[in-house]
C-alpha positions as CSV (number, residue, x, y, z in Angstrom):
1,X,-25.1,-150.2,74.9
2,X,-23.5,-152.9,76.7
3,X,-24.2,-153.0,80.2
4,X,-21.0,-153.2,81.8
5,X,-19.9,-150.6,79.5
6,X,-22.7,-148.5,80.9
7,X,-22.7,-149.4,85.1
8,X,-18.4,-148.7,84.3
9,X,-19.6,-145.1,83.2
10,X,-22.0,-145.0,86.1
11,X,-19.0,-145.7,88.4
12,X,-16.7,-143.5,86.9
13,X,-19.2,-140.4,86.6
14,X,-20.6,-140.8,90.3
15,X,-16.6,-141.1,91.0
16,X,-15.9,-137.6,89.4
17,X,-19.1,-135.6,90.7
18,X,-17.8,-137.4,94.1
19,X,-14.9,-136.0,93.6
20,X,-15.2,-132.5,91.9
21,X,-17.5,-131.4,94.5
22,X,-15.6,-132.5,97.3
23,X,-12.3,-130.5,95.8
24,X,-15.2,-127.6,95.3
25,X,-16.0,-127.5,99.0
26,X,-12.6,-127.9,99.9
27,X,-11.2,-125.3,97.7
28,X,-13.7,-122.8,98.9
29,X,-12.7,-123.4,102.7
30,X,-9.2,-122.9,102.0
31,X,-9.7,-119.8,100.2
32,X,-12.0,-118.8,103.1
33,X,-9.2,-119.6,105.4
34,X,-6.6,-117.8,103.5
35,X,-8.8,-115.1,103.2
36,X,-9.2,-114.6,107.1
37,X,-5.6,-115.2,107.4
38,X,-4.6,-112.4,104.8
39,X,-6.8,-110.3,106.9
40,X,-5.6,-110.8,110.4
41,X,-2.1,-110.3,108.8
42,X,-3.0,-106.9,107.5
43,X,-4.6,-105.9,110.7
44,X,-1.2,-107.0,112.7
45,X,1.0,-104.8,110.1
46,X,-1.8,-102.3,110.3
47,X,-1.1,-101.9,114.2
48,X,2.6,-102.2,114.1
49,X,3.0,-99.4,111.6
50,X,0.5,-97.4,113.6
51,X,2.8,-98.2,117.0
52,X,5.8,-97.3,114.4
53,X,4.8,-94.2,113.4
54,X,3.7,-93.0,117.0
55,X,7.2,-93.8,118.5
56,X,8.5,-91.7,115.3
57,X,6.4,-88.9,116.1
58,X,7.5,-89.5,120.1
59,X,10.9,-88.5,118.9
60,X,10.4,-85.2,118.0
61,X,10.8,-82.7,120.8
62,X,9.6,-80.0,119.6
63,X,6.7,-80.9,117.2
64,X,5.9,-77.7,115.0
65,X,4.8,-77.2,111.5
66,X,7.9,-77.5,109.7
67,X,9.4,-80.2,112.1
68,X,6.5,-82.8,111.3
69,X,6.9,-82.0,107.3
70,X,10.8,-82.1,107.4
71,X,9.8,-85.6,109.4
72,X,7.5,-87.3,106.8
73,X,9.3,-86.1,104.1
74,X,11.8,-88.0,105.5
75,X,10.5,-90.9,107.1
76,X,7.2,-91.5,104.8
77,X,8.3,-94.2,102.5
78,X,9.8,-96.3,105.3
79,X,6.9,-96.2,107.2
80,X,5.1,-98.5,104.2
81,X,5.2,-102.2,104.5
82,X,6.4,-103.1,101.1
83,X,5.7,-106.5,99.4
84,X,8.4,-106.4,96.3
85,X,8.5,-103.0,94.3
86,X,4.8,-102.2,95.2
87,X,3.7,-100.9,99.0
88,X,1.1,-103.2,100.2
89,X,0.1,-100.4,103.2
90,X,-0.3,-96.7,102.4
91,X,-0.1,-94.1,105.1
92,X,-1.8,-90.8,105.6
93,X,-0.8,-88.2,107.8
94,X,-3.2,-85.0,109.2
95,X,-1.9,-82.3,110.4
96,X,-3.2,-78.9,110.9
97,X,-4.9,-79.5,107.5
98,X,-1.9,-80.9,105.5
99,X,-2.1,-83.7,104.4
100,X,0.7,-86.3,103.3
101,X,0.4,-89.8,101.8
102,X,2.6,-92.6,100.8
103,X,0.5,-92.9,97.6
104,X,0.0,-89.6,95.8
105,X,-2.5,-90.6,93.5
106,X,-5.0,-91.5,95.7
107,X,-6.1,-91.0,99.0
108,X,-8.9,-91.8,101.5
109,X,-10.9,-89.1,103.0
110,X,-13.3,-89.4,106.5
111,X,-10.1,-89.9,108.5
112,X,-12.4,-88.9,111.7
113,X,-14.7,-91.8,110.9
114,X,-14.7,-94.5,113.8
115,X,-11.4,-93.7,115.0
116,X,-9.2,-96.8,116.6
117,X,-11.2,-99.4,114.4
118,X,-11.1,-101.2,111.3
119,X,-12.7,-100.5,108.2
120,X,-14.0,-101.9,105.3
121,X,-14.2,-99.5,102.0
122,X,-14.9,-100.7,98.7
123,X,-13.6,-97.9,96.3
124,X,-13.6,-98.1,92.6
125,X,-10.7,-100.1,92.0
126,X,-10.2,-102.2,95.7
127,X,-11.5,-103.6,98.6
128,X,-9.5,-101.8,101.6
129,X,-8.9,-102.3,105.2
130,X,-8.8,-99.1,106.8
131,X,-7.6,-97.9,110.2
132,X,-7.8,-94.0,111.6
133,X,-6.0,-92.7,114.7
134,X,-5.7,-89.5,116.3
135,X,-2.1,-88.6,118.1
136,X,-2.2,-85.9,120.3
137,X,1.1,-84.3,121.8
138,X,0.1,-81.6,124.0
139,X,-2.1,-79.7,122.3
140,X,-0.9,-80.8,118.5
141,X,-3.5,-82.9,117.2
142,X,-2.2,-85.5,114.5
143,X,-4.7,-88.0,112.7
144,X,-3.2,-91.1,111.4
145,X,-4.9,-93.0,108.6
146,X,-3.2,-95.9,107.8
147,X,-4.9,-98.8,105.1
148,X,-4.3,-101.6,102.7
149,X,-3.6,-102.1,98.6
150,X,-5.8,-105.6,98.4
151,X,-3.8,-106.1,95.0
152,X,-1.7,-108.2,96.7
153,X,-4.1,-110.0,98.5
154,X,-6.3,-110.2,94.8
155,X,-2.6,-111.5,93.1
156,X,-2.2,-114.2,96.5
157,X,-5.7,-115.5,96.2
158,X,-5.2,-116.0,92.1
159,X,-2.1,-117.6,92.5
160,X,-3.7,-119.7,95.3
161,X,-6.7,-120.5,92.9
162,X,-4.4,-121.2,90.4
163,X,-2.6,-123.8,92.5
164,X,-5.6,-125.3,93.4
165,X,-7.0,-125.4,90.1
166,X,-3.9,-127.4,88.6
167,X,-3.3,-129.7,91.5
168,X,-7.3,-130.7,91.7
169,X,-6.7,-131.6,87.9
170,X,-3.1,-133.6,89.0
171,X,-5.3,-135.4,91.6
172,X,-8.4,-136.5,89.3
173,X,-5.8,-137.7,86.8
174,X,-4.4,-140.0,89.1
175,X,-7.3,-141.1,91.0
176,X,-8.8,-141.8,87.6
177,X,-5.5,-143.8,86.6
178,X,-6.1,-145.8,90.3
179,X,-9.9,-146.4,89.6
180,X,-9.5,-148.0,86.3
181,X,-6.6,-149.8,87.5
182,X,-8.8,-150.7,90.5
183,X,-11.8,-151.5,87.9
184,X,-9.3,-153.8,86.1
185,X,-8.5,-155.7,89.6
186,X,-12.1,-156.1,90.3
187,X,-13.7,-157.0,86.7
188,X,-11.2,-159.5,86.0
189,X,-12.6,-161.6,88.7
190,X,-16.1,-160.8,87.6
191,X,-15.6,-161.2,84.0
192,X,-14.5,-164.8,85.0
193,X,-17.3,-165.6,87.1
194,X,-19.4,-164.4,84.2
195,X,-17.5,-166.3,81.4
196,X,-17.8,-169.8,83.6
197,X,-21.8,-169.1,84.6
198,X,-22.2,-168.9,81.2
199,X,-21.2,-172.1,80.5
200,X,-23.4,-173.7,83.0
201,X,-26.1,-175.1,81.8
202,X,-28.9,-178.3,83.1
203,X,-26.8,-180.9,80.5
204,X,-23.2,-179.6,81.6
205,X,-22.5,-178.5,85.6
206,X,-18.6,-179.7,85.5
207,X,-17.5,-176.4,85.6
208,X,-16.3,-174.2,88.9
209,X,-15.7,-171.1,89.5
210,X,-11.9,-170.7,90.4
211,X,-11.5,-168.9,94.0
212,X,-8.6,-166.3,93.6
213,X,-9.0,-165.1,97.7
214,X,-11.8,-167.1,99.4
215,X,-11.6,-164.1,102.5
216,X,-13.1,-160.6,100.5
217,X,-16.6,-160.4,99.2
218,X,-15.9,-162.1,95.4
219,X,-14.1,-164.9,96.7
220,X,-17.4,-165.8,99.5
221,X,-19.6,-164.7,96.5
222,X,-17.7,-167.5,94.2
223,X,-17.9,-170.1,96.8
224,X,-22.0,-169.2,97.1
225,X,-22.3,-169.9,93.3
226,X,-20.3,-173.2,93.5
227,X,-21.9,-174.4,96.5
228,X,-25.3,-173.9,94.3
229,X,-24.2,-175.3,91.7
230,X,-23.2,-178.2,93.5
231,X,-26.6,-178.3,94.6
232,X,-28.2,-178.1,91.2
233,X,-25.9,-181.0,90.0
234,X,-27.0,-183.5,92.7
235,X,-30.7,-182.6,91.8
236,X,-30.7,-182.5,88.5
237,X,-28.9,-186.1,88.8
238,X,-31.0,-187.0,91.0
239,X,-33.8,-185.9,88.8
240,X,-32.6,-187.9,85.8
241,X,-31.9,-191.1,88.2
242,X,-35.7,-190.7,88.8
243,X,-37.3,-190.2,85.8
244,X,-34.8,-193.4,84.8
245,X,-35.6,-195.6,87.2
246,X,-39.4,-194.7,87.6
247,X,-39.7,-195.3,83.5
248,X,-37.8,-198.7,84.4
249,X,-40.0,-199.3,87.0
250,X,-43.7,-198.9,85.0
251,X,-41.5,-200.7,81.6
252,X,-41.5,-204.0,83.9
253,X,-45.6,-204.0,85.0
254,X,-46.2,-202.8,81.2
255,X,-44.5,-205.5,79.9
256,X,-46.2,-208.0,81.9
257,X,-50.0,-206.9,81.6
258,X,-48.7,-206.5,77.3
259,X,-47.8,-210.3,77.7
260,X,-50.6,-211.4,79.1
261,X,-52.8,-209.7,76.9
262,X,-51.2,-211.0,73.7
263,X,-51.3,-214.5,75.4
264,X,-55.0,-214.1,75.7
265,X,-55.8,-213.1,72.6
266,X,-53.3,-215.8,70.8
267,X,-56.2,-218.2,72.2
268,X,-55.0,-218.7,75.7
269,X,-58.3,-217.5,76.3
270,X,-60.5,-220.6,75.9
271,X,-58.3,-222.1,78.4
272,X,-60.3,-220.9,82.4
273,X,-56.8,-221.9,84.0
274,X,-54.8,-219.3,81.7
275,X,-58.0,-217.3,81.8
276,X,-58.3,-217.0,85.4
277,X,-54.0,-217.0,85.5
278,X,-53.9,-213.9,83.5
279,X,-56.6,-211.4,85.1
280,X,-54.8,-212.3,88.4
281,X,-51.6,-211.0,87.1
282,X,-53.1,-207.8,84.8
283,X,-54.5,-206.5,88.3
284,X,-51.8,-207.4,90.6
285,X,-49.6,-205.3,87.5
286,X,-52.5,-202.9,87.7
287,X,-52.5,-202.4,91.4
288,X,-48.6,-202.2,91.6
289,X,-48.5,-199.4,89.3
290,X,-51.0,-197.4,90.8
291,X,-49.3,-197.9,93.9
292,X,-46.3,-196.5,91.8
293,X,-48.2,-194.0,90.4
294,X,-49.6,-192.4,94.1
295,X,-45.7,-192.5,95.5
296,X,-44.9,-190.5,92.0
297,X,-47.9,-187.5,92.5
298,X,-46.8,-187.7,96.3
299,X,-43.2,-186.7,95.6
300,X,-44.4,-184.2,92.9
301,X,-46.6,-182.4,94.7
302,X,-44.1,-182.1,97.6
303,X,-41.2,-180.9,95.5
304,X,-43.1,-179.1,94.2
305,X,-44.8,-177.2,97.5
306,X,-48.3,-178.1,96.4
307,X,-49.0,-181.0,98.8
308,X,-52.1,-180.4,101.0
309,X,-51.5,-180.1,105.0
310,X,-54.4,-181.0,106.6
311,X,-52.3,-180.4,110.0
312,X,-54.9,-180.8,112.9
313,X,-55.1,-182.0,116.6
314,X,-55.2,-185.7,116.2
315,X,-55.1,-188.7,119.0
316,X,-52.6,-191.1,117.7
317,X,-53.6,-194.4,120.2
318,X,-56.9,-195.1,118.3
319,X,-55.1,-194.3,114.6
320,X,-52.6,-197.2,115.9
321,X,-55.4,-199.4,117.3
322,X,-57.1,-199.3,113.8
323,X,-54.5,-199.7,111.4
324,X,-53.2,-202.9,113.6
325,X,-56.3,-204.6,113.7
326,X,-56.5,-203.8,109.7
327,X,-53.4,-205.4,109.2
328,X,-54.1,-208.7,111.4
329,X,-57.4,-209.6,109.3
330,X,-55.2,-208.6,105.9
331,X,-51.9,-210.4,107.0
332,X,-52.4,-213.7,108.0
333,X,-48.6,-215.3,107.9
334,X,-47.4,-212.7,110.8
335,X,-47.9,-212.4,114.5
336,X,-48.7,-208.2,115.5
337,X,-48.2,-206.7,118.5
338,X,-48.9,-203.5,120.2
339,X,-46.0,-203.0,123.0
340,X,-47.5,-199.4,124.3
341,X,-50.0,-197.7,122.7
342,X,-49.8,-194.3,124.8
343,X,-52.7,-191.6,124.8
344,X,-51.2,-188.7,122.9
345,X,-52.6,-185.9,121.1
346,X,-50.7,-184.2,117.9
347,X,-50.7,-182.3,115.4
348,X,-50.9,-184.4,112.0
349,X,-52.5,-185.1,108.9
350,X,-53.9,-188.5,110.1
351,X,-53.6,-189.6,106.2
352,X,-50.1,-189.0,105.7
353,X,-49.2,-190.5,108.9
354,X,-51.1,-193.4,108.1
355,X,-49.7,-193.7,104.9
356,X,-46.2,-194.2,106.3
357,X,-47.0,-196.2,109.4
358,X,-49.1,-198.7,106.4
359,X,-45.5,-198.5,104.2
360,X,-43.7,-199.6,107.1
361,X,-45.7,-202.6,108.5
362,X,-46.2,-203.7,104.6
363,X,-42.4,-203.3,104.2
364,X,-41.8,-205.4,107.0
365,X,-44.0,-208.2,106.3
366,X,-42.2,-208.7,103.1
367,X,-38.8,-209.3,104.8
368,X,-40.3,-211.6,108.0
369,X,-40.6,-215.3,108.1
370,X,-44.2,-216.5,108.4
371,X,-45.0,-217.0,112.2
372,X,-42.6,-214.0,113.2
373,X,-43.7,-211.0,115.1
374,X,-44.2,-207.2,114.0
375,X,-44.5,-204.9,116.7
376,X,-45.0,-201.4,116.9
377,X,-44.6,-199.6,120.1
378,X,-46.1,-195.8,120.6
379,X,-45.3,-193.8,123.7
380,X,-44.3,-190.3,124.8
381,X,-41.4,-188.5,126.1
382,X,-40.5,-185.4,127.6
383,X,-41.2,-183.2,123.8
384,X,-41.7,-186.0,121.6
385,X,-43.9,-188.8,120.9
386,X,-42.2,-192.0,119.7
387,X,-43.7,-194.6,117.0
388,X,-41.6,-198.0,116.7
389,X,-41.8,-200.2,114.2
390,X,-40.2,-203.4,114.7
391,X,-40.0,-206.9,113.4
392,X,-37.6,-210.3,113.0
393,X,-37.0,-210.0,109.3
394,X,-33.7,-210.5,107.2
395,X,-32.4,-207.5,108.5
396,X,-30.3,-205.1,106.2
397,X,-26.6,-204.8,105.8
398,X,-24.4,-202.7,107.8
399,X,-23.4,-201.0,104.4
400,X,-26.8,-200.5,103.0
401,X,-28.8,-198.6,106.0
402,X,-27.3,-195.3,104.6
403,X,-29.0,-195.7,101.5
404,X,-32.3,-197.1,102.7
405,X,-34.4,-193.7,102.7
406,X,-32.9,-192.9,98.9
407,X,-35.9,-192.9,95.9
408,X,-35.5,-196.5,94.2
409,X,-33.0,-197.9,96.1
410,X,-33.2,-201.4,95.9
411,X,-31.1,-204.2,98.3
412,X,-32.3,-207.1,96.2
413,X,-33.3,-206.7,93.1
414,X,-34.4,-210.4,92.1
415,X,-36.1,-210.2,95.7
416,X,-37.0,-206.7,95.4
417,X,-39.3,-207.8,92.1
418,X,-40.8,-210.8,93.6
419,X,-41.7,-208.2,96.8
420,X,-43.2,-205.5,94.7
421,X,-41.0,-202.9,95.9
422,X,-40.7,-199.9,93.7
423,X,-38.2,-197.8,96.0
424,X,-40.3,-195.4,96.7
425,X,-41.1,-196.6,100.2
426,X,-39.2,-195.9,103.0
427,X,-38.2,-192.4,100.7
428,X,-42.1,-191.5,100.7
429,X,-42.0,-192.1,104.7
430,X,-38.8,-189.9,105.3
431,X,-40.8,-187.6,103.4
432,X,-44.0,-187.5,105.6
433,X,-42.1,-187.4,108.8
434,X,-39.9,-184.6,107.7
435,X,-42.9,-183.0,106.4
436,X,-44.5,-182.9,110.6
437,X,-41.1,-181.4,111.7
438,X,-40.0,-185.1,112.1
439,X,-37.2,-187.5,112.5
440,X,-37.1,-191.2,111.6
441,X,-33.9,-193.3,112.6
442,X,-33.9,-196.8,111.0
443,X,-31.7,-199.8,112.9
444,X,-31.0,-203.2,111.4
445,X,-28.8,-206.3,112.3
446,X,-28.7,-208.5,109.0
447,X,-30.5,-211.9,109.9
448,X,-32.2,-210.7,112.5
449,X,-34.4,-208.2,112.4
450,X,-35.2,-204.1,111.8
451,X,-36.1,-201.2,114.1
452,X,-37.8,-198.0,112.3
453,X,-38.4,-194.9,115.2
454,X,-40.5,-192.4,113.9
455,X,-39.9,-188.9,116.3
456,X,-42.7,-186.1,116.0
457,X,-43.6,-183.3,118.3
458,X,-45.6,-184.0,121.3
459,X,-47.1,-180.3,121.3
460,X,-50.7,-181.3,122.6
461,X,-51.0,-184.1,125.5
């Protein structure tokens, strides 16, 4: 069974058990309500004949035998409270042991019983309401039994069931009508939403969702689904830029180690000079692409949440002094500086951060004239502790800086080669600092020089 078929069924079914047992429980109160009301009603005509009859019997002046049956005869059928052709109340009349009723055919007997109150008495055919009084007039005695025919209350509460049966019918038939027109609103806008998320797929995200009424809940939830997929076009573009340019990258170091290799076995390799020319190049190739190839597991692992965090208390002064002094004996051509190099314990993975801080000095020295300085400056303040990279090299474009810390982004591609950049290293550095909760701002005036501030969290001092 199709599903929306069968959550549509679910809806409508919980709709009409929703439904029918709220018209139960209100049917039942009504009655219960009319009920009570037919009964106070009885009791009031019950005690208005009874005050009737009295002041009728008041009248006579001399009450005797044949006075009181002249009377009733006379007066018996007006006493009743009629409801069409039919008396709905019946009177009795006692009197020295004669008795006279409205209704011949029946009567009720115990007219002493509980004299003054109401009564309850289910006989064989109906439920009635019974009142007895005693009416004395000097020393006449006169008991008064006065009581109800509930057929009319049994023919009022049929014909109210009967109403309520019909109009609860009248009102499931429209409310069904207003649901399904309701359900037709509502899928419409689903069945659209459905229909383009369909067509999305990892080779086509063009399509969008379109937004009837941004403000109610389909509207926000359409926006949600284009803003994600929105998301999952820039990264699956972003993948394929990747996997594009990191497959140009290792073509280029491929192509150069296959060259040399043919040149050495064409005979090139009785020659020391060509010898000598082309191992040089095959491991400078070599070393490039495993450089590649470390930035490319980096990246992996942190997309895909598997890198290592070795996060512990570290002091950052003597991981400064260190990787300076390093770089002096490797790096000849350039002067280094330390400006500060401020005592300050944090909480890092001294590899990563060394990694970066080596990717930034090494990018530097590729853009700085021989004899120029690189400084790096490292102090604290108030939260944070600052790292400052900074040296007098070409400088980048006002244009460019926006698109320094994106994977393979290359300024200068004829220089970019001869530098061995890959474009994988200031990205790989964003990544570490954003990794320790981080922020790294990057400043450049072309022809002049470049400032790289690396902000992390000075928790521990």
């Amino acid at each position: 069974m199709d599903k929306h078929i069968s959550i549509k069924r679910t809806v409508i079914n919980s709709y009409l058990s929703s439904m029918l047992t709220i018209l139960f429980s209100i049917h039942i109160v009504v009655i219960i309500v009319f009920l009570n009301w037919e009964n106070r009603r009885i009791q009031s005509e019950i005690n208005k004949t009874a005050l009737i009859v009295h002041k009728e019997l008041e009248t006579v002046e001399h009450l005797s035998k044949n006075s009181t049956i002249k009377l009733i005869n006379s007066k018996m059928e007006e006493f009743a409270i009629t409801q069409g052709s039919q008396p709905s109340l019946h009177i009795n009349l006692i009197y020295e042991n004669i008795f006279f009723s409205t209704k011949s055919n029946e009567s009720v007997n115990n007219f002493k019983r509980e004299l003054g109150n109401f009564q309850y008495i289910l006989n064989s055919k109906n439920a009635l309401i019974i009142k007895n009084l005693l009416l004395q007039f000097e020393d006449k005695k006169i008991y008064l039994q006065i009581y109800s025919n509930s057929d009319e209350v049994k023919n009022d509460t049929i014909a109210l069931m009967n109403s309520l049966f019909f109009s609860s019918i009248f009102i499931i038939m429209i409310s069904l009508g207003v649901v399904r027109k309701i359900d037709r609103v509502i899928q419409s806008p689903i069945q659209e939403i459905t229909k383009t998320v369909k067509k999305i797929n990892k080779h086509d995200l063009s399509d969008r969702i379109t937004i009837i009424n941004k403000n109610n809940e389909l509207g926000k939830l359409s926006i949600v689904i284009n803003e994600m997929i929105d998301r999952l076009d820039i990264s699956f573009k972003s993948q394929n830029k990747f996997i594009s340019n990191a497959s140009h990258e290792l073509r280029t170091p491929l192509a150069v180690i296959k060259g040399y290799a043919d040149l050495l076995d064409a005979g090139a390799k009785s020659d020391p000079i060509m010898v000598n020319r082309g191992i040089t190049e095959i491991l400078t190739e070599v070393k490039n692409m495993e450089n590649l190839l470390k930035k490319l597991l980096f990246l992996a692992r942190k997309e895909n949440k598997m890198l290592k965090n070795n996060i512990v208390p570290f002091e950052i002064s003597s991981l400064i002094q260190e990787l300076i002094e390093k770089q002096q004996f490797i790096d000849k051509d350039h002067n280094y500086k330390i400006i500060r190099n401020k005592i300050s314990i944090l909480k890092i993975d001294k590899d990563l951060i060394l990694q970066a801080l080596r990717e930034l000095l090494k990018n530097s020295s590729k853009y700085t004239l021989e004899n120029r300085d690189i400084s790096i400056d490292s102090f604290h303040r108030r939260k944070s502790h600052y790292i400052v990279v900074k040296d007098q090299g070409k400088g980048i474009p006002k244009e460019n800086l926006k698109h320094v810390f994106e994977r393979f982004y290359i300024q200068d591609e004829s220089r970019n080669r001869q530098k061995n950049s890959f474009g994988l290293g200031l990205s790989t550095v964003k990544d570490i600092i954003e990794l320790h909760g981080g922020n790294i701002y990057i400043e450049s005036e072309f022809n002049k020089g470049t400032t790289v501030t690396i902000e992390l969290q000075n928790s521990l001092k």
